[in-house]
PDB file with SEQRES, HELIX, SHEET and CRYST1 records, atoms N, CA, C and O in Angstrom:
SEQRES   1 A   86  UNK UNK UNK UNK UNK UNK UNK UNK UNK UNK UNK UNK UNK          
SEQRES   2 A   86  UNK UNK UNK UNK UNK UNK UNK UNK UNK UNK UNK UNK UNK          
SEQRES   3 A   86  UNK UNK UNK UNK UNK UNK UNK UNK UNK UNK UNK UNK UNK          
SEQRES   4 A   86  UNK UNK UNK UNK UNK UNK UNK UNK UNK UNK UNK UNK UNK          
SEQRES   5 A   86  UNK UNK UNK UNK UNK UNK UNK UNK UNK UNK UNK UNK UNK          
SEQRES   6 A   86  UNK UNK UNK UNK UNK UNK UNK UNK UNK UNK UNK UNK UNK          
SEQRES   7 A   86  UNK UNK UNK UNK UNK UNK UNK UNK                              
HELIX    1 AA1 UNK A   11  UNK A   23  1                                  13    
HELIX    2 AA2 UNK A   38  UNK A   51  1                                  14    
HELIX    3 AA3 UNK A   64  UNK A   72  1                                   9    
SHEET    1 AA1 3 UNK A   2  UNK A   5  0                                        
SHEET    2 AA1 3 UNK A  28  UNK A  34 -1                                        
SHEET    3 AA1 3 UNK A  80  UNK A  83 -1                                        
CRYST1    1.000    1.000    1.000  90.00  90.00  90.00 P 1           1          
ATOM      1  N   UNK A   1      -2.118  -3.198 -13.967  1.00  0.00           N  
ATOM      2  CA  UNK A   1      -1.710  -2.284 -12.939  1.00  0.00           C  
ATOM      3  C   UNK A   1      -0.490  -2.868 -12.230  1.00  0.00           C  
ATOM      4  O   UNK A   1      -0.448  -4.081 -12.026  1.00  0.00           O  
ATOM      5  N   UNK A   2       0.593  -1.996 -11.812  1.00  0.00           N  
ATOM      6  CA  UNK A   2       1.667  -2.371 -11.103  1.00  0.00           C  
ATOM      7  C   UNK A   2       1.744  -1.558  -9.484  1.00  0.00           C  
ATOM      8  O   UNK A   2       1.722  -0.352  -9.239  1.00  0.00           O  
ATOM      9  N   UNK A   3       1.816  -2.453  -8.768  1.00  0.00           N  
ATOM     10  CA  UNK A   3       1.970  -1.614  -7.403  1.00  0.00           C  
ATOM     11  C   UNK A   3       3.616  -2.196  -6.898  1.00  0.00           C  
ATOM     12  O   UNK A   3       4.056  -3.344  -6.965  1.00  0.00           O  
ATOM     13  N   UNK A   4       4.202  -1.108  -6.454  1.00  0.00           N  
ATOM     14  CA  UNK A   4       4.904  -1.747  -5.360  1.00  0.00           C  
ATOM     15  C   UNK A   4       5.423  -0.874  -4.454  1.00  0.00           C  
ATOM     16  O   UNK A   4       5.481   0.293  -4.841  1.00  0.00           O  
ATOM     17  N   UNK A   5       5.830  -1.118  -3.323  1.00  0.00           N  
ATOM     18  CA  UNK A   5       6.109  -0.259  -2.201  1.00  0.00           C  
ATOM     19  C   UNK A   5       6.323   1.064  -2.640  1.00  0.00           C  
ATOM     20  O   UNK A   5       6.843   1.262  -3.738  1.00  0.00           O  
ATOM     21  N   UNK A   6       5.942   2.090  -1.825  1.00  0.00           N  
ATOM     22  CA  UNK A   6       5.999   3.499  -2.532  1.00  0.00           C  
ATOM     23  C   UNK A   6       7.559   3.971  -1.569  1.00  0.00           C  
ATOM     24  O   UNK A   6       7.931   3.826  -0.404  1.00  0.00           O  
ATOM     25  N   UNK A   7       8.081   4.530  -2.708  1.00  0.00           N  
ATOM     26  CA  UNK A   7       9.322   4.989  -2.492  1.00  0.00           C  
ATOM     27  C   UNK A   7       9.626   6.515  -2.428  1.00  0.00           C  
ATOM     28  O   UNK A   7       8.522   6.987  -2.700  1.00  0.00           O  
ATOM     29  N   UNK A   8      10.452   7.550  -2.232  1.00  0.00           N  
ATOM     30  CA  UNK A   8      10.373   8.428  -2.155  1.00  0.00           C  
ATOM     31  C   UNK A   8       9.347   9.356  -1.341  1.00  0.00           C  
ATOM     32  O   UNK A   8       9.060  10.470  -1.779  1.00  0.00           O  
ATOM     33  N   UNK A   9       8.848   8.910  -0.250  1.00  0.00           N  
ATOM     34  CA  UNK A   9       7.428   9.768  -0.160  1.00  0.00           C  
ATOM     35  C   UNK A   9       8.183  10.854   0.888  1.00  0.00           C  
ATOM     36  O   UNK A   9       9.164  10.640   1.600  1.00  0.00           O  
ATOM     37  N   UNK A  10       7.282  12.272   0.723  1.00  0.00           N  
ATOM     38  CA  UNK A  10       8.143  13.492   1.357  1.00  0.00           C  
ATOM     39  C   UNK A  10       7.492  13.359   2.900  1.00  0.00           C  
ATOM     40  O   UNK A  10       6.584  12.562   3.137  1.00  0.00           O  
ATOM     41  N   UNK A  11       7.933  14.030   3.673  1.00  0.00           N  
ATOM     42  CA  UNK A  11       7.680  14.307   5.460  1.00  0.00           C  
ATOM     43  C   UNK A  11       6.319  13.809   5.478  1.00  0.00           C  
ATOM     44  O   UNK A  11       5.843  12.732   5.836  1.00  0.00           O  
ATOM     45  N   UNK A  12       5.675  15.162   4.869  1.00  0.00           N  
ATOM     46  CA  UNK A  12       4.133  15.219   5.430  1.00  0.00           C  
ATOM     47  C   UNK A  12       3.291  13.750   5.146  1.00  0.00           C  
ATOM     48  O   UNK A  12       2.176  13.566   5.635  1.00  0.00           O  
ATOM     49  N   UNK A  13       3.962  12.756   4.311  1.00  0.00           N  
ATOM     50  CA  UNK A  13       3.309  11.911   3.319  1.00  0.00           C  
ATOM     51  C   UNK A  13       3.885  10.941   4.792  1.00  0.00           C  
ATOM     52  O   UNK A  13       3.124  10.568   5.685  1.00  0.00           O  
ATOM     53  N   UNK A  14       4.698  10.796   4.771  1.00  0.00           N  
ATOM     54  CA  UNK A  14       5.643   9.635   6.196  1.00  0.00           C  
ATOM     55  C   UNK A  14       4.501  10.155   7.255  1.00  0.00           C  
ATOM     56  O   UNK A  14       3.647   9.390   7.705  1.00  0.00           O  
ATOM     57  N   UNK A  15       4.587  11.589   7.613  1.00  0.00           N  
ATOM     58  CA  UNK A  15       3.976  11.937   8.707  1.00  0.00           C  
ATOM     59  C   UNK A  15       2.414  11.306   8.704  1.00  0.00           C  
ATOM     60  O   UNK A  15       1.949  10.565   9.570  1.00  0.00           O  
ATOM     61  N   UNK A  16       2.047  11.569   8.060  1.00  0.00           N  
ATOM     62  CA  UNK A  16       0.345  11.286   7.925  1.00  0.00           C  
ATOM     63  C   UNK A  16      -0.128   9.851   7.703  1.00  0.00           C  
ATOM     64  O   UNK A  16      -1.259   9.479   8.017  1.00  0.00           O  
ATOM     65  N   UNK A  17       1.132   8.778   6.941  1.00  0.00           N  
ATOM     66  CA  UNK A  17       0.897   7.894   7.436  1.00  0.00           C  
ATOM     67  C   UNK A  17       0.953   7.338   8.753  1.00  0.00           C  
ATOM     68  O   UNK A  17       0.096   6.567   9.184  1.00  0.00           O  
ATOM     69  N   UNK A  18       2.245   7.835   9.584  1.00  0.00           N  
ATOM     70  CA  UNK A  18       2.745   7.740  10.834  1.00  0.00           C  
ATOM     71  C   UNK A  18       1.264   7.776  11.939  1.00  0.00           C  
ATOM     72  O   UNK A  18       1.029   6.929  12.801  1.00  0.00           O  
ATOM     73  N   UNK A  19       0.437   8.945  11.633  1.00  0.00           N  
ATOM     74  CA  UNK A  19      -0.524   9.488  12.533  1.00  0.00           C  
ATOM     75  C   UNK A  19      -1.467   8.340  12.511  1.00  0.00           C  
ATOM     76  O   UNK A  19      -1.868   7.774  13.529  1.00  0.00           O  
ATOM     77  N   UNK A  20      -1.911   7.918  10.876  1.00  0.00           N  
ATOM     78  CA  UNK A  20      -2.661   6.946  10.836  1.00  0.00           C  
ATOM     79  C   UNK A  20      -2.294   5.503  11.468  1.00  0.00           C  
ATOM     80  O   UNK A  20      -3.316   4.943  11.865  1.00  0.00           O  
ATOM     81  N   UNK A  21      -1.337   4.891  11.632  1.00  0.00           N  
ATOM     82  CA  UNK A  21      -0.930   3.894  12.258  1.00  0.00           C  
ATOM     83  C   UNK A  21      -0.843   4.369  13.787  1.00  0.00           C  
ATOM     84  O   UNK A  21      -0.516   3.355  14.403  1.00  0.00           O  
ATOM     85  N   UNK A  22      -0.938   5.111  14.419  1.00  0.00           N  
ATOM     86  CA  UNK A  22      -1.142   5.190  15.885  1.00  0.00           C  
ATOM     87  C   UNK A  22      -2.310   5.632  16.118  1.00  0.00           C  
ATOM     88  O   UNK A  22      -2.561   5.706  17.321  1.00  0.00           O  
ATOM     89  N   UNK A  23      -3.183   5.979  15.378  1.00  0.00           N  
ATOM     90  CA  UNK A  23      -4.578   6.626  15.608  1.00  0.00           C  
ATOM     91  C   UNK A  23      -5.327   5.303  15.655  1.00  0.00           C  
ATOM     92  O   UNK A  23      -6.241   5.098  16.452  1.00  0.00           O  
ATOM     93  N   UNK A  24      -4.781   4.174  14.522  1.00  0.00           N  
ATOM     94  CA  UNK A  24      -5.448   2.839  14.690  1.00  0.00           C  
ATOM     95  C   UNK A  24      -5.289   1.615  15.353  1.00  0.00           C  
ATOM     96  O   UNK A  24      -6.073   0.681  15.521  1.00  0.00           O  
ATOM     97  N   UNK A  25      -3.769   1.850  15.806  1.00  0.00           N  
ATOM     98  CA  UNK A  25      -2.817   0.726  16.343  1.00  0.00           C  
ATOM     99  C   UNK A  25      -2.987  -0.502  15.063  1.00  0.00           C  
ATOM    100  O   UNK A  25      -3.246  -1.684  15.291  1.00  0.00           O  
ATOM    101  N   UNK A  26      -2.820  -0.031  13.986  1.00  0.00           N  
ATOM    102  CA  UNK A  26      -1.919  -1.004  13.040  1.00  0.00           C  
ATOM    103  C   UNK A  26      -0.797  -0.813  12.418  1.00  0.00           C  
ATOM    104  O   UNK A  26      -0.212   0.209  12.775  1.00  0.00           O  
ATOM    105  N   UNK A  27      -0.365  -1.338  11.739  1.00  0.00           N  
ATOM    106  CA  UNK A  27       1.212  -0.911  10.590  1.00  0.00           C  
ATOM    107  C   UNK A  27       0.524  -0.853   9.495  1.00  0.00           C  
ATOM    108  O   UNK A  27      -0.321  -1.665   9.117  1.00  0.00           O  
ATOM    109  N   UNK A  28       0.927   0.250   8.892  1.00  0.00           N  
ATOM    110  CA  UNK A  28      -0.022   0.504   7.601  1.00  0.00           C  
ATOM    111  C   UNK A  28       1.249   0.447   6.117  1.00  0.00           C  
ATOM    112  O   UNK A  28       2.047   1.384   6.081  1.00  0.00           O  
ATOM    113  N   UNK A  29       1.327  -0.373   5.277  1.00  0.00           N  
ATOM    114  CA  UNK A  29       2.293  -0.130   4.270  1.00  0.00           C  
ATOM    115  C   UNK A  29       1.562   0.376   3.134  1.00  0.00           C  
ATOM    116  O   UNK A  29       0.366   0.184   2.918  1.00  0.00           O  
ATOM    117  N   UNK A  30       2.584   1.212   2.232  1.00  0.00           N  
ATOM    118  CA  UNK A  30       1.951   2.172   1.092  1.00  0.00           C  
ATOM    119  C   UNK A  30       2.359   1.715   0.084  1.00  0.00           C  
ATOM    120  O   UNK A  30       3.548   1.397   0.081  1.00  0.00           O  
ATOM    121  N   UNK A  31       1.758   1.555  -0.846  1.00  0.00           N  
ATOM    122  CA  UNK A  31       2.244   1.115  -2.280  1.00  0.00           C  
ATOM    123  C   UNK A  31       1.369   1.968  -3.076  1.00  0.00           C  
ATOM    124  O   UNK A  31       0.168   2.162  -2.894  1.00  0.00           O  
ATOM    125  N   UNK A  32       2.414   2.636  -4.326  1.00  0.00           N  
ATOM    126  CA  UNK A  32       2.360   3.092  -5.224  1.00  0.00           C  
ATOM    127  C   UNK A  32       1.870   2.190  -6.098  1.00  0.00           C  
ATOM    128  O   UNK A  32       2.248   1.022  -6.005  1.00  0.00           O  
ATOM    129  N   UNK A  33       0.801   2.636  -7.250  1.00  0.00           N  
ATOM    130  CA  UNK A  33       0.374   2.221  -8.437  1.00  0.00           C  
ATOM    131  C   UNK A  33      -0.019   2.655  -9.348  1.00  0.00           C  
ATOM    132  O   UNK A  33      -0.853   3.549  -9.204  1.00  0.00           O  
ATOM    133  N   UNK A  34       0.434   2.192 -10.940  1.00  0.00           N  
ATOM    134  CA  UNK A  34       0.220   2.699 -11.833  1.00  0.00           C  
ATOM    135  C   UNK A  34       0.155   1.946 -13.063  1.00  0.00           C  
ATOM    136  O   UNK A  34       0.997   1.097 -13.357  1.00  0.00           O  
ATOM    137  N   UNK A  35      -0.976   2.289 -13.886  1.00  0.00           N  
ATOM    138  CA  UNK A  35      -1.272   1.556 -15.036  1.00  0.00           C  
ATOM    139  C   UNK A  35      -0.773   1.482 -16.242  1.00  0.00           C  
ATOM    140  O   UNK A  35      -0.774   2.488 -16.952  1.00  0.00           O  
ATOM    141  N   UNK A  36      -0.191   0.120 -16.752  1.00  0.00           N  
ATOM    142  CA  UNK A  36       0.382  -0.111 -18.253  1.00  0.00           C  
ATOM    143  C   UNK A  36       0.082  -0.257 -19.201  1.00  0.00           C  
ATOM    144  O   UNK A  36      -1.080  -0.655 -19.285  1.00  0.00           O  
ATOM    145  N   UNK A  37       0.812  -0.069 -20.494  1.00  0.00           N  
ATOM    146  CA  UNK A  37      -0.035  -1.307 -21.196  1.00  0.00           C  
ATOM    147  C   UNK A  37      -0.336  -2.054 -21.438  1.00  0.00           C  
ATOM    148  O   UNK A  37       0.622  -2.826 -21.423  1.00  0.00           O  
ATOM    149  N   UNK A  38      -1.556  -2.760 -21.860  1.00  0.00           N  
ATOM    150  CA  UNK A  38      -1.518  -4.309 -21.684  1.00  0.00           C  
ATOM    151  C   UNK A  38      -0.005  -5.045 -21.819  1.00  0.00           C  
ATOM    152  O   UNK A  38       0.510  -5.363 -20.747  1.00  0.00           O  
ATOM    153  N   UNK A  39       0.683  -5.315 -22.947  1.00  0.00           N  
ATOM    154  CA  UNK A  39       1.740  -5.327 -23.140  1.00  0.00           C  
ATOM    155  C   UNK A  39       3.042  -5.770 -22.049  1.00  0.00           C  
ATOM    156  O   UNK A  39       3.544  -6.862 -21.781  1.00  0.00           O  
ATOM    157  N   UNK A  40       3.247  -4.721 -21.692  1.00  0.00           N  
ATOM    158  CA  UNK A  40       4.197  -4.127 -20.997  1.00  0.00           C  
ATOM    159  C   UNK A  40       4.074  -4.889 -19.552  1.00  0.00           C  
ATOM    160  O   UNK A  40       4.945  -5.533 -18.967  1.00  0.00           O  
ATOM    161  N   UNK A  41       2.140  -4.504 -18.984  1.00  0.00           N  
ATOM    162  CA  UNK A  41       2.028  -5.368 -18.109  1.00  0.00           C  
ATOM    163  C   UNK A  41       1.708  -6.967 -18.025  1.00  0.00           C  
ATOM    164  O   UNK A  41       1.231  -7.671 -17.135  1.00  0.00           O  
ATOM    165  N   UNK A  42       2.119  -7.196 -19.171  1.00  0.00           N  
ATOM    166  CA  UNK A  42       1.932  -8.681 -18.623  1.00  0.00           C  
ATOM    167  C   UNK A  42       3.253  -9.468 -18.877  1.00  0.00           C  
ATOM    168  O   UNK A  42       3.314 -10.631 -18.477  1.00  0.00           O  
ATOM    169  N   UNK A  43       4.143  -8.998 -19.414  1.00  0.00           N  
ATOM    170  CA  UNK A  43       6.056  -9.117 -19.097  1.00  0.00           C  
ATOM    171  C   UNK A  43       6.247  -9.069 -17.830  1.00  0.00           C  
ATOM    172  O   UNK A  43       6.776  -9.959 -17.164  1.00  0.00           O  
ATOM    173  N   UNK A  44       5.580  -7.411 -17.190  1.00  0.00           N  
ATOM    174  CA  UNK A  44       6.071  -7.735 -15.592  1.00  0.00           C  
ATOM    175  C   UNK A  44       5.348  -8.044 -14.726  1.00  0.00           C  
ATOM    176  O   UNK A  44       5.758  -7.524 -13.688  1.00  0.00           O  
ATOM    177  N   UNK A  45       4.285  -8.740 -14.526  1.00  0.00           N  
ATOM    178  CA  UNK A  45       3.701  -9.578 -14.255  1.00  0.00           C  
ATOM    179  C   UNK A  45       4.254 -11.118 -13.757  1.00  0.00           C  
ATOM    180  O   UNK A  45       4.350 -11.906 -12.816  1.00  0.00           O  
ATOM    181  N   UNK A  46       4.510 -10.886 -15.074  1.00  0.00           N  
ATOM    182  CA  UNK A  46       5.343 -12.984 -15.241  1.00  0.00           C  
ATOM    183  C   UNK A  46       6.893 -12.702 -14.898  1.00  0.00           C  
ATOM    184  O   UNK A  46       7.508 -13.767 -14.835  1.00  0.00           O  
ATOM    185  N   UNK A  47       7.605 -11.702 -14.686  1.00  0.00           N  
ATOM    186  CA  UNK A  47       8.868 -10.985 -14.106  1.00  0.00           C  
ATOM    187  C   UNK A  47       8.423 -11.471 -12.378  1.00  0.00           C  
ATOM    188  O   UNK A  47       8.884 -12.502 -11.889  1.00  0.00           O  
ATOM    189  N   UNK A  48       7.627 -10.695 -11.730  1.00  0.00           N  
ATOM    190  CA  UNK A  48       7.215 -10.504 -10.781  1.00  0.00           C  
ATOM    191  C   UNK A  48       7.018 -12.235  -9.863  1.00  0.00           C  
ATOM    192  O   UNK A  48       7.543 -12.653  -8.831  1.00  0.00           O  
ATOM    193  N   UNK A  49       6.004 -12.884 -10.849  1.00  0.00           N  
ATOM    194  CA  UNK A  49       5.259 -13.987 -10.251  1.00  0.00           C  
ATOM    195  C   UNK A  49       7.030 -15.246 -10.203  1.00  0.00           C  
ATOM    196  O   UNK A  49       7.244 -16.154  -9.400  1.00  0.00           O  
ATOM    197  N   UNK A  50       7.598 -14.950 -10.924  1.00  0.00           N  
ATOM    198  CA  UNK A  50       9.227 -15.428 -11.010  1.00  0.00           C  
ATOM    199  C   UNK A  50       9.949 -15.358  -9.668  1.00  0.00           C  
ATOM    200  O   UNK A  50      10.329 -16.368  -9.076  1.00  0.00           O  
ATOM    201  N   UNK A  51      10.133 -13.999  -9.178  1.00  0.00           N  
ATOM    202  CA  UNK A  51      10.707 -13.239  -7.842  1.00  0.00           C  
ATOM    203  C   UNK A  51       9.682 -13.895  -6.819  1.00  0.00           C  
ATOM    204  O   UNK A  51      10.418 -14.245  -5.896  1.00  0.00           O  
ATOM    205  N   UNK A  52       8.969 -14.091  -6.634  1.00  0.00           N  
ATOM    206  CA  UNK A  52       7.958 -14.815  -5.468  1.00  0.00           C  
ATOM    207  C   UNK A  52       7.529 -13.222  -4.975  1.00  0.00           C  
ATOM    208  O   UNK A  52       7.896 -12.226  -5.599  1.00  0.00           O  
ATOM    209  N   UNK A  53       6.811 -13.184  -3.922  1.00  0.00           N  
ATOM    210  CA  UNK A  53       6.380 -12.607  -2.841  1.00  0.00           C  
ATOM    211  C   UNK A  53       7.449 -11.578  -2.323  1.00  0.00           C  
ATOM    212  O   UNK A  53       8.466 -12.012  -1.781  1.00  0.00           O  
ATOM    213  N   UNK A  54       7.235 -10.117  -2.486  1.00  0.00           N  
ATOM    214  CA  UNK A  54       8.285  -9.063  -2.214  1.00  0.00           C  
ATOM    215  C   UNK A  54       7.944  -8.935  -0.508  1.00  0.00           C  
ATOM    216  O   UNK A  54       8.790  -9.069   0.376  1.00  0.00           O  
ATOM    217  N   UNK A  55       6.794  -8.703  -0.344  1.00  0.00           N  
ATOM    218  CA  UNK A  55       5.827  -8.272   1.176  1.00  0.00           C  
ATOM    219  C   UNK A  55       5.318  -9.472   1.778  1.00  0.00           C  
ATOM    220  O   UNK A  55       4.302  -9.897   1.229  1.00  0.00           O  
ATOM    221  N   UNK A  56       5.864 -10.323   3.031  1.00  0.00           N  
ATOM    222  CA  UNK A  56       5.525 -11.149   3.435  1.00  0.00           C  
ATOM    223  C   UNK A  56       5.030 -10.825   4.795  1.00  0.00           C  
ATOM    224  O   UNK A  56       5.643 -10.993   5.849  1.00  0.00           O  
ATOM    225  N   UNK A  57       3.744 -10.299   4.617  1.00  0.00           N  
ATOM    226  CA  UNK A  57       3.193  -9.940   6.059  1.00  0.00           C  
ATOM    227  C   UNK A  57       1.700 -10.529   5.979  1.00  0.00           C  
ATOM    228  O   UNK A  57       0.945 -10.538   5.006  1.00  0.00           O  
ATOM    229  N   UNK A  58       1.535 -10.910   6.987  1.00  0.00           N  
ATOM    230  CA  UNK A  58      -0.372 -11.028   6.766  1.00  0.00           C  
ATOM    231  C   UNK A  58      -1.069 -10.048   7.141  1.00  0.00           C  
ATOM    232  O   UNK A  58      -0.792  -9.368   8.129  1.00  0.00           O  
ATOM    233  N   UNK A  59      -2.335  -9.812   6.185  1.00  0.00           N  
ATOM    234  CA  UNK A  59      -3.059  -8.538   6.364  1.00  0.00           C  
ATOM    235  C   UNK A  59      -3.784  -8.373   7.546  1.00  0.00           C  
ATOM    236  O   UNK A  59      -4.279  -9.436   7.921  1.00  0.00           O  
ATOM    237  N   UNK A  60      -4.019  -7.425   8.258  1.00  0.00           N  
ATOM    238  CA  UNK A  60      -4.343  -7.226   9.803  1.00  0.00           C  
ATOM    239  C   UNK A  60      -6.073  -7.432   9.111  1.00  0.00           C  
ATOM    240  O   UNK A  60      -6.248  -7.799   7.949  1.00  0.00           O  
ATOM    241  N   UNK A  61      -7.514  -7.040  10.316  1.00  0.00           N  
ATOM    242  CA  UNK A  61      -8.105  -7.343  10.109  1.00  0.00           C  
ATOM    243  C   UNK A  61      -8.611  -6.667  10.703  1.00  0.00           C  
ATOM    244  O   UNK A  61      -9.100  -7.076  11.757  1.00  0.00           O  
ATOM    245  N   UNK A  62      -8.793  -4.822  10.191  1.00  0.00           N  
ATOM    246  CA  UNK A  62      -9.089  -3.794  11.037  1.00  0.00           C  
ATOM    247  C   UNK A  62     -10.991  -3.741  10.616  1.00  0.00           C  
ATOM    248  O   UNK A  62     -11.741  -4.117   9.716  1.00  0.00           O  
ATOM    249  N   UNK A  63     -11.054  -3.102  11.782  1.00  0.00           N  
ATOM    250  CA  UNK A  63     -12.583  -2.975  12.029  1.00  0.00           C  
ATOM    251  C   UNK A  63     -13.217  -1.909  10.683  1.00  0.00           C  
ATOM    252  O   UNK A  63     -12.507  -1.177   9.994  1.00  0.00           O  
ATOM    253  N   UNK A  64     -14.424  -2.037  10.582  1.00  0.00           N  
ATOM    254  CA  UNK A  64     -15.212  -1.147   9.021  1.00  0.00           C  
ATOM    255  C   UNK A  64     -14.843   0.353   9.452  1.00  0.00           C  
ATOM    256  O   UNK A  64     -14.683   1.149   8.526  1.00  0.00           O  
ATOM    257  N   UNK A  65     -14.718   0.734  10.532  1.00  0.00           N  
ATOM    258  CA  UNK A  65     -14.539   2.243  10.893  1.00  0.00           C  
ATOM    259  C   UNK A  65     -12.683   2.444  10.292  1.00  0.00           C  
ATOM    260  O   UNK A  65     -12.400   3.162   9.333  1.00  0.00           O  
ATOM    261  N   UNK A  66     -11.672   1.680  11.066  1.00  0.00           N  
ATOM    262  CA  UNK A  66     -10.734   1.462  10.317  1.00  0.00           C  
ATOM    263  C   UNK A  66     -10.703   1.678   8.596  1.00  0.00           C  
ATOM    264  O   UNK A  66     -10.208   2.558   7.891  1.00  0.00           O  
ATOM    265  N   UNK A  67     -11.534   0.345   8.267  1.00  0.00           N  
ATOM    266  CA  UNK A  67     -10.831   0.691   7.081  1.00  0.00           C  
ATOM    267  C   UNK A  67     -11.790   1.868   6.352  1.00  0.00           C  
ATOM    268  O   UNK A  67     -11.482   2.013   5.169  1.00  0.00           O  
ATOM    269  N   UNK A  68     -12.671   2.569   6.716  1.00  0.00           N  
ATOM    270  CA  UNK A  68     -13.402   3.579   6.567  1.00  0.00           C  
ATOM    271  C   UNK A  68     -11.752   5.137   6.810  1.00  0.00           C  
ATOM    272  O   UNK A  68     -11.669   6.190   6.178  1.00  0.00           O  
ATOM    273  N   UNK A  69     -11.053   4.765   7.595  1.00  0.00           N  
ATOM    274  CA  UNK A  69     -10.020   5.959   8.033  1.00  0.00           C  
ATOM    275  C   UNK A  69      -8.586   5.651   6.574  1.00  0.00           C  
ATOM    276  O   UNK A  69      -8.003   6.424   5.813  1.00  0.00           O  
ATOM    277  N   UNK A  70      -8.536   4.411   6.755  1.00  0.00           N  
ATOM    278  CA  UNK A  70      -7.651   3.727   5.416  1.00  0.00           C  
ATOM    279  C   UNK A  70      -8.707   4.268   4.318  1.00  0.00           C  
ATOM    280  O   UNK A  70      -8.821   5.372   4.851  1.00  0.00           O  
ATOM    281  N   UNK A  71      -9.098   4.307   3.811  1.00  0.00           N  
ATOM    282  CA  UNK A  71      -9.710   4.541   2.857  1.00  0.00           C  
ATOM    283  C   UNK A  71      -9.997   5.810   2.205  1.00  0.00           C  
ATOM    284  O   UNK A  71      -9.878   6.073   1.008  1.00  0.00           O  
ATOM    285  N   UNK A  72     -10.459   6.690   3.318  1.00  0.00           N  
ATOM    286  CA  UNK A  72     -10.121   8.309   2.993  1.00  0.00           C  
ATOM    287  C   UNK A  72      -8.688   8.722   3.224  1.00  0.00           C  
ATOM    288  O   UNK A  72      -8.544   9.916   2.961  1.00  0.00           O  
ATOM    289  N   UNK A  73      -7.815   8.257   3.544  1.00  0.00           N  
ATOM    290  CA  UNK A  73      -6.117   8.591   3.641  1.00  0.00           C  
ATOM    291  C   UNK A  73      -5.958   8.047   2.638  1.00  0.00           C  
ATOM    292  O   UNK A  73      -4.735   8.187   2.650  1.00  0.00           O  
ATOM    293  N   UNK A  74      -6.195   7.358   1.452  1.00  0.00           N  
ATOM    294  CA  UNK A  74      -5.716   6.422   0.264  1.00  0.00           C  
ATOM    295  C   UNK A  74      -6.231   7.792  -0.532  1.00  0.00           C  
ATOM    296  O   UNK A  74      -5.256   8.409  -0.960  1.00  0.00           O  
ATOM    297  N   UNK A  75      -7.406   8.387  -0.824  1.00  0.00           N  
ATOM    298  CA  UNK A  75      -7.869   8.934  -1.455  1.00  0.00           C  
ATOM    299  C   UNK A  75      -7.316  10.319  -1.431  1.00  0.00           C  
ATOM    300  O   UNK A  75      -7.521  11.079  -2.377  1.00  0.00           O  
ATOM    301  N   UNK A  76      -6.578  10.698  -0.324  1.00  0.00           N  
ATOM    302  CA  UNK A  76      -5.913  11.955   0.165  1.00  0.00           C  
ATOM    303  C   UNK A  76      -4.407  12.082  -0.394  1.00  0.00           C  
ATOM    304  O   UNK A  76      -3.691  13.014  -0.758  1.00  0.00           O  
ATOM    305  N   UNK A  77      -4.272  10.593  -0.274  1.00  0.00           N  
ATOM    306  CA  UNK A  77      -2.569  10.857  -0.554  1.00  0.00           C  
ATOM    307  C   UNK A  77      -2.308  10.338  -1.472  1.00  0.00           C  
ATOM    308  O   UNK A  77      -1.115  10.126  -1.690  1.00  0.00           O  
ATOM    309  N   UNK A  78      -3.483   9.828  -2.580  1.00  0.00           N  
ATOM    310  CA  UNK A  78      -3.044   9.378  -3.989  1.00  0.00           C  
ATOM    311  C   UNK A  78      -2.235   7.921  -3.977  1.00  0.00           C  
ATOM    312  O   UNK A  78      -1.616   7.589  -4.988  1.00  0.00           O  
ATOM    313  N   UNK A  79      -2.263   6.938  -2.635  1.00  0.00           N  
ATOM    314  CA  UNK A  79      -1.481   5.587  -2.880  1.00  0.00           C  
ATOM    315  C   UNK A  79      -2.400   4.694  -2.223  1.00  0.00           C  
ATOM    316  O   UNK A  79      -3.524   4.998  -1.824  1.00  0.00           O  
ATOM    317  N   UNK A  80      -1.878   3.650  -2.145  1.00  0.00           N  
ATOM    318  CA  UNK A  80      -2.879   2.606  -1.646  1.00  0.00           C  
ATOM    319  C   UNK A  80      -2.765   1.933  -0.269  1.00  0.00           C  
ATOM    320  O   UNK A  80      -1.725   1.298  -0.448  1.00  0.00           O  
ATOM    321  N   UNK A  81      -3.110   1.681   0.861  1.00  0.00           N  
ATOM    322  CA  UNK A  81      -2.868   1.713   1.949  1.00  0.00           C  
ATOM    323  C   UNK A  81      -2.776   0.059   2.317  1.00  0.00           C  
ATOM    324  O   UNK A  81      -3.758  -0.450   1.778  1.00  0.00           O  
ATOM    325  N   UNK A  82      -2.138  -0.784   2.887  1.00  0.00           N  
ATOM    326  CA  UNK A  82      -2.379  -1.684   3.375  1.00  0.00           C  
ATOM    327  C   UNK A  82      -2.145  -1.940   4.919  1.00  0.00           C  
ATOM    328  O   UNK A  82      -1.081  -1.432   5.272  1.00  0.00           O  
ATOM    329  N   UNK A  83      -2.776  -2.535   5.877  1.00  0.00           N  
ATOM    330  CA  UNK A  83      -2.840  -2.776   7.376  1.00  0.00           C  
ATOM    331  C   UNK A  83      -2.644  -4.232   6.957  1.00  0.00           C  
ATOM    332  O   UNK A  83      -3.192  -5.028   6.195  1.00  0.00           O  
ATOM    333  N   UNK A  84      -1.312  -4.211   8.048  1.00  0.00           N  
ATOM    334  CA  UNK A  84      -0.801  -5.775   8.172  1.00  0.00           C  
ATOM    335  C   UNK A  84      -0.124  -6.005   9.410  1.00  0.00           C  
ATOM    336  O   UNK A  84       0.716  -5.185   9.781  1.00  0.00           O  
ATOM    337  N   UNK A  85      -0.426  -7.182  10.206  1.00  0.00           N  
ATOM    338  CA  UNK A  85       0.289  -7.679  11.380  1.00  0.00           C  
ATOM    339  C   UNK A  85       1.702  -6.926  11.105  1.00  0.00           C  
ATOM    340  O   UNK A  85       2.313  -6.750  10.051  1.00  0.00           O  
ATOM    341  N   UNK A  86       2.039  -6.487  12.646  1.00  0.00           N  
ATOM    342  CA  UNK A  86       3.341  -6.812  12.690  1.00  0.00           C  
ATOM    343  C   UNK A  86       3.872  -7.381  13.427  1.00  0.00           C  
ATOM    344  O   UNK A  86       5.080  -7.581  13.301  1.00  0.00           O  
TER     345      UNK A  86                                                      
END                                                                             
């Protein structure tokens, strides 16, 4: 699997993350992901682990109700949600 920051996302997709980061008081980052083939993913993999660390934030440490709200917004908007200090 490859994730990395999700790019392109339209209004409502910005917006609804937007809501979710003030509804929780965290910073929430989105990353897109999608699966390779073995193959393929393990070139960029060892590409990747080369470049170091793209996202240098530490992960926040939101409460089970939190990530209960992260969790159905991941499932809504098809990406993967992360809460991290800012």
């Amino acid at each position: 699997m490859l994730c990395d920051i999700a790019r392109n996302l339209v209004e409502d997709q910005l917006q609804t993350i937007k809501a979710l980061e003030d509804d929780l008081g965290l910073t929430i980052v989105a990353f897109s992901c999608r699966s390779l083939d073995p193959a393929r993913e393990e070139r960029l993999s060892a590409l990747m682990e080369e470049l170091g660390p793209l996202l240098q934030a530490e992960p926040a440490e939101p409460s089970e109700a939190q990530l209960g709200r992260i969790r159905e917004t991941e499932e809504t908007m098809g990406l993967s949600l992360v809460a991290v200090r800012a």
